[in-house]
N, C-alpha and C positions, 0 to 999 in steps of 0.2 A: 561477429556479434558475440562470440562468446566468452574474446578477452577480458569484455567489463565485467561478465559474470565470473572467470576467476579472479580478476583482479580482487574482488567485491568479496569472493569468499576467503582470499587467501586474508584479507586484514583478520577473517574470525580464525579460520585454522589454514596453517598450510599444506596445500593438497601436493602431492607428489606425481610425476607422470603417469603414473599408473593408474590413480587416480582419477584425475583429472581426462583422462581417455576412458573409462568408466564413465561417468558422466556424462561426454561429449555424445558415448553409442546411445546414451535414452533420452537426450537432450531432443524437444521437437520446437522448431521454429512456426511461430504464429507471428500472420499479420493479420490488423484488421483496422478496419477503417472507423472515424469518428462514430461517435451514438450508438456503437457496438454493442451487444451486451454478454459479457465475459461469464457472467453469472447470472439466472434468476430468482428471486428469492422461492424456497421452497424445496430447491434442486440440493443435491450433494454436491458440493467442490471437487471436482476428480483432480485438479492440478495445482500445481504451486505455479506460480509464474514471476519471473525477474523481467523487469521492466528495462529493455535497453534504449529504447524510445516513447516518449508520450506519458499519457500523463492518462489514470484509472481515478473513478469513485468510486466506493462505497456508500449505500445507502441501505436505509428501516423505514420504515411506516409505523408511528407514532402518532396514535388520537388521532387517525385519517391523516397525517403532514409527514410528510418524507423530510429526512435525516440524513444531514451526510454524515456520516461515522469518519470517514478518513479518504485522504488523498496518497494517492502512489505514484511519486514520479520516477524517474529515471535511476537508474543502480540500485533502485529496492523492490523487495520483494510483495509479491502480493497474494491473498488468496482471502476466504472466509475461513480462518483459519480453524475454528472450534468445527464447521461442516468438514473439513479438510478430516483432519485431525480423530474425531470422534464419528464420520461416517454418518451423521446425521444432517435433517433439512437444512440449507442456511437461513438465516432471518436475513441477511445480505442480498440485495442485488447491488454487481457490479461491472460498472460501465464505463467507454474508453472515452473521454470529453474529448480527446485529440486522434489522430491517426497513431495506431502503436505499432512499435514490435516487440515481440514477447520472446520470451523461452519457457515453455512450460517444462517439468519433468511430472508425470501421472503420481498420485499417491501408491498403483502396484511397483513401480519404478523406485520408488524413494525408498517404500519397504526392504526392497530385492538389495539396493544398496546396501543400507541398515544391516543388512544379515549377514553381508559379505565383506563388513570394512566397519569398526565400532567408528571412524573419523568422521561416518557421517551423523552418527548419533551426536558427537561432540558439536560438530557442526551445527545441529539443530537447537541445542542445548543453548549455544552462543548466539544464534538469533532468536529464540525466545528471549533470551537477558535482555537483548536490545530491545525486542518491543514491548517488552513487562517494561522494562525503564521509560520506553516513553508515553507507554500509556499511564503509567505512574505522573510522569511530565504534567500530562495532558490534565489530568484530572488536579492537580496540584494548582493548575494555570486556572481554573473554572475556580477552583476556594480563597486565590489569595491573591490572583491578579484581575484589574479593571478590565472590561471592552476594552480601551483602547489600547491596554498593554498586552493582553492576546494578540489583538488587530497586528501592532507592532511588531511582535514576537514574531508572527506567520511571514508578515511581509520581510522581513530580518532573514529569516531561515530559507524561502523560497523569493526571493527580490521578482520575478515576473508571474508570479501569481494572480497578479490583479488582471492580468493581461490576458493569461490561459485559463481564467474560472470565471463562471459565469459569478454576479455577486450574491444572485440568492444562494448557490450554492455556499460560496466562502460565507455567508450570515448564518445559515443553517450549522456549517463548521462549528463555528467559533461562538456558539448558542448565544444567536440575537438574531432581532428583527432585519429583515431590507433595509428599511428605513432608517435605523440606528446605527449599519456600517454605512450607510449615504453619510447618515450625519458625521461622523466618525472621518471619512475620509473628506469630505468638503473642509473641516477643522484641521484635518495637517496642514492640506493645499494652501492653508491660508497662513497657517505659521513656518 
């Protein structure tokens, strides 16, 4: 299980054995089954976790209507990262839509590293870039691309999406109605 997770880290930095057996001693293995709940909103994040299998929500409560914030598949990471980070409630709850396996490392874990190897600071530094940029993406696709070029976009990036989310979720995604991704996908099927 934890090949994917250095393969996964060495594209950001490359870790060296010593390293990476660092790691391996705070690394803890989670499974847990569909409808799980990894997080509940309110709680503090104690773990980061790398998705080696299955597929994570996030979700908000907005004007009474939950929000999917973001999806977590497989080789990436997940957490509520500002609870993580900052020690404070999540507005996040998040939950496994499939059966997972995880790797978490604890935020005291991550710290301990941090103090004893600056590579993990760099390391973190390099996945912030990544999801600063595509939450960058993300917000960029709501100002200047249609519903359907979103819809496009997701199904592009993740091809069995449609398969492993439920639709109200991916409509909530990708900020529209049920109804408007029905219409939206009955209109390719047809073209």
């Amino acid at each position: 299980m934890q090949a994917s997770l250095f393969q996964r880290l060495n594209q950001l930095v490359l870790l060296n054995p010593s390293q990476q057996r660092a790691l391996s001693n705070i690394l803890e293995t989670v499974e847990m089954p569909k409808d799980s709940l990894l997080l509940e909103a309110g709680q503090i994040s104690s773990h980061l976790y790398f998705v080696v299998e299955g597929i994570l929500r996030s979700s908000y409560t907005f004007e009474d209507k939950e929000v999917t914030r973001w999806f977590c598949f497989a080789e990436h990471f997940a957490t509520s990262y500002f609870s993580f980070v900052y020690r404070q409630p999540s507005e996040d709850t998040i939950m496994l839509l499939t059966d997972a396996k995880l790797l978490a490392i604890s935020h005291t874990n991550l710290q301990y590293l941090s103090q004893q190897d600056s590579v993990w600071i760099d390391l973190n530094r390099h996945l912030l870039e990544h999801y600063y940029t595509n939450s960058l993406e993300r917000i960029a696709s709501f100002q200047t691309q249609s519903t359907l070029e979103r819809y496009e976009r997701l199904v592009q990036q993740h091809p069995t999406i449609e398969h492993d989310v439920p639709l109200g979720y991916l409509a909530s995604y990708l900020g529209m109605t049920q109804e408007t991704l029905s219409r939206i996908r009955r209109k390719k099927k047809r073209t």
